[in-house]
C-alpha positions as CSV (number, residue, x, y, z in Angstrom):
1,X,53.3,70.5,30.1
2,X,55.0,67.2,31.8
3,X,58.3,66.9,30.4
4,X,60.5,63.2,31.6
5,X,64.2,62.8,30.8
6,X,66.3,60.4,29.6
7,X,63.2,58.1,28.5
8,X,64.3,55.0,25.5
9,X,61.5,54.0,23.2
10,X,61.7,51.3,21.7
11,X,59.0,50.3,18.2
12,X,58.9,46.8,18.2
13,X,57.5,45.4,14.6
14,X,54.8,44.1,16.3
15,X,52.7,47.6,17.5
16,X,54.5,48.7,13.9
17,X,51.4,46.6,11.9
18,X,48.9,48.7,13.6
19,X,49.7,50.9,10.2
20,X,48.2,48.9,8.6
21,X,44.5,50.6,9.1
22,X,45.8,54.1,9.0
23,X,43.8,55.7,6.3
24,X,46.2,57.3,3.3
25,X,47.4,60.8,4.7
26,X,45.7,60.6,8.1
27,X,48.5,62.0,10.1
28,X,49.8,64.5,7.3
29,X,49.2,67.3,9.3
30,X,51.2,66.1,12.1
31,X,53.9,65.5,10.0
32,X,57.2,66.8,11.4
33,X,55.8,68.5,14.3
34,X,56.7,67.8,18.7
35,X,55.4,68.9,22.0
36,X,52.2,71.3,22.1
37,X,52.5,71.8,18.2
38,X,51.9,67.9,17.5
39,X,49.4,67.4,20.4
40,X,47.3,70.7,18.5
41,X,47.7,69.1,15.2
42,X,46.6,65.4,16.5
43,X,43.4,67.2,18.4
44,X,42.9,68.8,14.8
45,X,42.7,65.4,13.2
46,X,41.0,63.7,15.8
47,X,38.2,66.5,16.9
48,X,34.6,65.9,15.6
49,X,33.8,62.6,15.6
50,X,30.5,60.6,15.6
51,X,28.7,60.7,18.8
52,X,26.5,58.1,19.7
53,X,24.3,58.0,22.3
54,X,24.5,56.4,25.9
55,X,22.5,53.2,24.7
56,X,24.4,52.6,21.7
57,X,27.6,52.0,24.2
58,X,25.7,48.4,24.9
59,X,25.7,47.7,21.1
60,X,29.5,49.1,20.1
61,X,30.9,46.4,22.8
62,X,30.1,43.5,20.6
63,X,32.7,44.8,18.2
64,X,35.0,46.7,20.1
65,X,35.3,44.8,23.3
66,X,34.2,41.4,21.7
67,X,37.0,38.6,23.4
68,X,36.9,35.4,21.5
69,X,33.4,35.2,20.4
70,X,31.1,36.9,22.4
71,X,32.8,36.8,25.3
72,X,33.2,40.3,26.8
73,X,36.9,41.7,27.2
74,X,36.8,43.0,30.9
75,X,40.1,44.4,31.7
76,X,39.1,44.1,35.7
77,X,37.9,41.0,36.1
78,X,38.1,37.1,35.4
79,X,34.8,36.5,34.4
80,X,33.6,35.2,30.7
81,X,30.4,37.6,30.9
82,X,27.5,37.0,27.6
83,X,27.9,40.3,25.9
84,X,24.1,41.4,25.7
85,X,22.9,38.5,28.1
86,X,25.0,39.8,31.1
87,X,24.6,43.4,31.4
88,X,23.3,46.0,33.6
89,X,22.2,46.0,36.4
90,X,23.7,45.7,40.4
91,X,25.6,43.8,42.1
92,X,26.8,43.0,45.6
93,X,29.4,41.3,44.7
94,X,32.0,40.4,42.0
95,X,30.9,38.1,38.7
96,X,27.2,39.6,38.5
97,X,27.1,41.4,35.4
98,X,29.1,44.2,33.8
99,X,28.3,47.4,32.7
100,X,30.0,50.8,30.9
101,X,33.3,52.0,33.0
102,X,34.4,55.6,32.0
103,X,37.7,54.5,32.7
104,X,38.1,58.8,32.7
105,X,35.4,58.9,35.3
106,X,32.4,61.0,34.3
107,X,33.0,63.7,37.2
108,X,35.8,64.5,35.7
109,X,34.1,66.4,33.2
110,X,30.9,66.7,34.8
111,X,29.3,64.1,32.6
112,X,29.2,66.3,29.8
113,X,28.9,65.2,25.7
114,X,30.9,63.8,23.8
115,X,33.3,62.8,26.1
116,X,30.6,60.7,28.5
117,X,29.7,58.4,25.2
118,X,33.4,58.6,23.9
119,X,34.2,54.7,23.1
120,X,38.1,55.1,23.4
121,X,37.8,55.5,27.3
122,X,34.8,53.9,28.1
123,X,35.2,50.1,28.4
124,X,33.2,47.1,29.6
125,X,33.5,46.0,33.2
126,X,32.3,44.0,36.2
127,X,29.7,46.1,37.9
128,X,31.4,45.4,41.0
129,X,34.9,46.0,40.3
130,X,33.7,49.0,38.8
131,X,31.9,50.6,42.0
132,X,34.4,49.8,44.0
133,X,37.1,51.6,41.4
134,X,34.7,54.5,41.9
135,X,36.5,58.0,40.2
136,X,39.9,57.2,42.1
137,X,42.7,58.1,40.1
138,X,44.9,55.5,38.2
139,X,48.2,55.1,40.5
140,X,50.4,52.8,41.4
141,X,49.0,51.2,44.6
142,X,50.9,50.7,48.2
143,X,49.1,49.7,51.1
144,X,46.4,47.7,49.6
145,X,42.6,47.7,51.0
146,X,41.1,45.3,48.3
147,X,41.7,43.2,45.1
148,X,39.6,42.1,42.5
149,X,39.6,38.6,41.1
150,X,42.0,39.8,38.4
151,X,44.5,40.8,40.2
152,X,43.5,45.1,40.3
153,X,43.6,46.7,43.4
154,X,42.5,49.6,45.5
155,X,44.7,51.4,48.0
156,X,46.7,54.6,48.9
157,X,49.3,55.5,46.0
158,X,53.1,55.2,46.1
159,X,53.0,57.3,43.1
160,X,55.5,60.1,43.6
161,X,53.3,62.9,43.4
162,X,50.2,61.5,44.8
163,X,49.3,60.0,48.2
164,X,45.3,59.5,48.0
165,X,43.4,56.4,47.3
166,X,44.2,55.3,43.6
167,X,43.1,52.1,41.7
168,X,45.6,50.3,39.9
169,X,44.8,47.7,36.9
170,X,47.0,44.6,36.1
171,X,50.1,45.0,34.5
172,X,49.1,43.7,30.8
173,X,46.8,46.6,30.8
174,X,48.2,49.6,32.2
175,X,49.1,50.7,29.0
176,X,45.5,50.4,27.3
177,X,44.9,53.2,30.0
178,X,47.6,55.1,29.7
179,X,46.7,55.5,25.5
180,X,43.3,56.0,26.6
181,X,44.5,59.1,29.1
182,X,46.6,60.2,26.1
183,X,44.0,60.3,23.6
184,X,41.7,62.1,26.1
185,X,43.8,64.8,27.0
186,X,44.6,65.3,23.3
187,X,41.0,65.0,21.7
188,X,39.5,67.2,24.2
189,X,42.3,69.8,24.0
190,X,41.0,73.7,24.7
191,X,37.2,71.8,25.0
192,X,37.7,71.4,28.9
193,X,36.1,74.7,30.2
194,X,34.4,74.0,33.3
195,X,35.7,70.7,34.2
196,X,35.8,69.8,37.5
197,X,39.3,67.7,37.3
198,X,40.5,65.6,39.6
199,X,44.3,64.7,41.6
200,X,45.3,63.4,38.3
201,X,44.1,66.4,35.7
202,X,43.6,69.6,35.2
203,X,40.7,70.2,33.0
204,X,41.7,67.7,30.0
205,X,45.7,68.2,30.5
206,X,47.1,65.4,32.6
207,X,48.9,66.7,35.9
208,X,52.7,66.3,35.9
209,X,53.1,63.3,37.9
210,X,50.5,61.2,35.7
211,X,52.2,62.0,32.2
212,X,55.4,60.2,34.9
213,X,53.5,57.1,35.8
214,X,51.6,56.8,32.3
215,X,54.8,56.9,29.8
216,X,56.4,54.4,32.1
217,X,53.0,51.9,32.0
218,X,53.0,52.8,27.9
219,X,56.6,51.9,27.7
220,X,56.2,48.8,29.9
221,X,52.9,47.2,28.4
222,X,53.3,48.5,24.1
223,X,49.9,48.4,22.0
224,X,49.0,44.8,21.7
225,X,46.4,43.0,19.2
226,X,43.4,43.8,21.0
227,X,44.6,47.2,20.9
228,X,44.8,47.3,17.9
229,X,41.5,45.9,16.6
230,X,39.4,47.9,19.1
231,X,41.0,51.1,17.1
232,X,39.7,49.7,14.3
233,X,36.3,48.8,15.6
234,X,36.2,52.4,17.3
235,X,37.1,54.4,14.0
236,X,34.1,52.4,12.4
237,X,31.9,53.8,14.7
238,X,32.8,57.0,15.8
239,X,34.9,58.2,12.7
240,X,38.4,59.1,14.5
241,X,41.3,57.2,15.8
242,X,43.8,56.6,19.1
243,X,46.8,58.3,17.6
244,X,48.9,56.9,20.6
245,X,47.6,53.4,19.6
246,X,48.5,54.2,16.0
247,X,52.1,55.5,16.5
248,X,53.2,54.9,20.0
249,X,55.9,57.0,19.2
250,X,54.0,59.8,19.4
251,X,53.7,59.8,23.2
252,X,57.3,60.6,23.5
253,X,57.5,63.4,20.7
254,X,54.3,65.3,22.5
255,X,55.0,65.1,26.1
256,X,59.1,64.0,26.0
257,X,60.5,64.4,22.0
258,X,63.5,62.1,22.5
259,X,64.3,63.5,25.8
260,X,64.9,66.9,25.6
261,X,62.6,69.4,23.6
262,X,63.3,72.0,26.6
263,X,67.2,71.7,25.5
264,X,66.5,72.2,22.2
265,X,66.6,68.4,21.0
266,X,64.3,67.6,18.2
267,X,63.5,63.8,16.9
268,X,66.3,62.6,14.7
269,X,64.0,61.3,11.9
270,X,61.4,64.0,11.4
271,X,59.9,63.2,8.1
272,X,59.4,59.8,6.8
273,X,56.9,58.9,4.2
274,X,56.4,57.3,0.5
275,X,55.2,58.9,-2.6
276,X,53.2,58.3,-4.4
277,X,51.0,55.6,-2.1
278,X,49.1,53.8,-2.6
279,X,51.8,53.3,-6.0
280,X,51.6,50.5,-9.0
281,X,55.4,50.3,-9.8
282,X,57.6,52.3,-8.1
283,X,57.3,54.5,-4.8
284,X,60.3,56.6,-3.4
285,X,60.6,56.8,-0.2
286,X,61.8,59.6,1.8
287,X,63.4,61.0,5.1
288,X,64.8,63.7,6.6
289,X,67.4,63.4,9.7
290,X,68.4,66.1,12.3
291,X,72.1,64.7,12.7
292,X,73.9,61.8,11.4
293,X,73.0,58.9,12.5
294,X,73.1,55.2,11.5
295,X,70.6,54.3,9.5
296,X,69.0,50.7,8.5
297,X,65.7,50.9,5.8
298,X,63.9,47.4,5.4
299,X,60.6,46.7,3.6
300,X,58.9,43.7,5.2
301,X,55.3,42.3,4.2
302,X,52.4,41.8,6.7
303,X,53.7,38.6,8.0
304,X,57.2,40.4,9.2
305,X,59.2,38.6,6.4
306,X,62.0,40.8,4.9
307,X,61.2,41.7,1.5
308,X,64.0,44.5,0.6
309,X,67.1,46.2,2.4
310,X,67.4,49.5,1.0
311,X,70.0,50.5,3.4
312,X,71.7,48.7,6.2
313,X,73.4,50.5,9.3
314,X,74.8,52.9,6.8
315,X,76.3,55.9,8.5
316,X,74.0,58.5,7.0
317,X,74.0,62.7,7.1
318,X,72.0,64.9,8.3
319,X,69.2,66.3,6.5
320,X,67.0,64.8,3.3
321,X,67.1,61.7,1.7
322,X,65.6,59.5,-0.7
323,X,65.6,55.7,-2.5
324,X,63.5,54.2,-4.7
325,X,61.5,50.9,-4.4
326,X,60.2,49.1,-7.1
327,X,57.9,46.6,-6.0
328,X,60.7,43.5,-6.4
329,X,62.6,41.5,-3.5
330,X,66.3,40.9,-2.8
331,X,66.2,38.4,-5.6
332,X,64.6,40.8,-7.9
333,X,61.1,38.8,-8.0
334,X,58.2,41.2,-8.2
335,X,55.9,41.3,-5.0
336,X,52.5,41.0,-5.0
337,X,50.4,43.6,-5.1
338,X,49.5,44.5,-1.3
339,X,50.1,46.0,1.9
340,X,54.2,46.5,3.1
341,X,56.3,48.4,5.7
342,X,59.4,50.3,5.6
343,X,60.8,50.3,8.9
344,X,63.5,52.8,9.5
345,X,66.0,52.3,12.6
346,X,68.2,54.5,14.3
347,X,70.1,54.8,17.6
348,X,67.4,57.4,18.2
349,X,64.5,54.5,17.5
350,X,61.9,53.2,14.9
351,X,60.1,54.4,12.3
352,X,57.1,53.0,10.7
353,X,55.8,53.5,7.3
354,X,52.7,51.8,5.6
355,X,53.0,51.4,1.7
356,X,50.2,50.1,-0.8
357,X,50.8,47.9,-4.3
358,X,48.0,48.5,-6.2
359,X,47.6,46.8,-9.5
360,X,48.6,48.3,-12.7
């Protein structure tokens, strides 16, 4: 497995609300865990969705890929395609329809199911683009032998690690990808027999120089709101989630846990939830830390307002702790019932949690 040193992730509270669709006790399993042990547990939780078939892809874009009213959400082009009214079809040129990119081309794994009708790779885009794109590896490009309208190009990589012809999307989307590669090589896991690969895999695992050039375009472009809402959209339909979309985080403790799992360095906050939640009253909240650190706990609503400090830059020991929160703010008014976030921050990072006020 890729391992890259000395990488800083950073949880901005932004990506932190995409908690806020994360089912009670989705990730319990993955709970503690790094490396190959976390990327087994995500598969776990992840494996056996709903597969739909090939036509259905046509139908899912409306909600997944839908970009400001029935627009469609092409990540490599300009155009404002009709979803429905413009697709299919050929083209000789750019801006004549779009159609279903496997942005994990289908050759890759010999257009086998469920990964050929798998929503959280497969995206809409101009036919065009997308023929000329071909199954070229993701790279960063050099010597450039065509653009699209967008902006994404096709050329021979400067990658380290690869020299062949590559295809490189804009910047404000190189991190979709790289979560969509993520989730890929995670949900299909020990399901890759007979897969033909390509310069950027091996089966479903990523090759060493892509996990390189993929944690740099997730750390450079973090989950934004569309995102977000097309994991919600996809977990409607096919029953399972983006993990890496989910907790970004998660990225660095499978591939690179706080830079250094082969030195024996483990994530300084490796537990981190509320109980009980959903809760009425009174939740405590809980974590447990590796070393000391400096620790800062705030609950803020879904807007991003503060709404409690439990604990501010406090220099904090290692290993379990706890507080209480009852529901109130600084001023001891009682929230509303509700969804809220404790956001834990140390010089290691962020944590996210999502916490529910029911009523009594």
């Amino acid at each position: 497995m890729a391992m890259r040193k000395n990488v800083l992730l950073v949880i901005l509270l932004l990506p932190v609300m995409s908690y806020a669709g994360i089912p009670a006790g989705y990730y319990d399993s993955a709970q503690g865990l790094s490396g190959e042990a976390l990327q087994w547990a995500l598969h776990n939780i992840i494996d056996n969705h709903t597969v739909i078939s090939y036509d259905y892809i046509w139908t899912a874009f409306f909600t997944t890929d839908d970009r400001y009213g029935n627009k469609v959400w092409d990540m490599y082009s300009n155009y404002n395609y009709v979803l429905g009214d413009d697709q299919g079809g050929s083209a000789s040129g750019e801006g004549e329809g779009y159609n279903r990119e496997h942005s994990w081309p289908k050759s890759w794994f010999n257009d086998n199911s469920p990964m050929n009708t798998d929503l959280f790779h497969i995206v809409p885009s101009d036919i065009y683009v997308n023929n000329r794109r071909s199954n070229y590896p993701y790279a960063e490009v050099g010597s450039t032998t065509w653009i699209s309208q967008n902006g994404s190009r096709l050329g021979y990589s400067s990658t380290p690690g690869y020299s062949g012809m590559a295809f490189e999307p804009i910047d404000m989307y190189k991190g979709d990808f790289a979560r969509n590669y993520f989730y890929m090589a995670t949900r299909y896991k020990g399901e890759d027999s007979g897969w033909a690969g390509s310069p950027m895999t091996d089966g479903a695992d990523l090759e060493d120089w892509a996990v390189d050039m993929l944690m740099e375009w997730h750390q450079n472009d973090p989950v934004s709101d569309k995102e977000l809402d097309r994991n919600e959209a996809v977990y409607a339909i096919q029953d399972n989630r983006n993990p890496f979309i989910d907790h970004p985080e998660y990225v660095q403790y499978v591939y690179d846990p706080q830079s250094g799992i082969e030195q024996g360095v483990q994530p300084a906050v490796v537990f981190f939830q509320a109980s009980p939640n959903p809760f009425t009253s009174t939740t405590v909240i809980s974590y447990d830390l590796t070393s000391n650190e400096s620790v800062s706990l705030h609950i803020y609503d879904t807007c991003g307002r503060l709404v409690s400090t439990l604990q501010e830059s406090l220099l904090t020991a290692a290993g379990s702790h706890q507080f209480s929160w009852a529901g109130v703010y600084q001023n001891g008014a009682t929230a509303a019932p509700g969804v809220y976030f404790a956001i834990m921050r140390t010089t290691a990072g962020s944590s996210a949690l999502r916490m529910v006020r029911i009523c009594n």
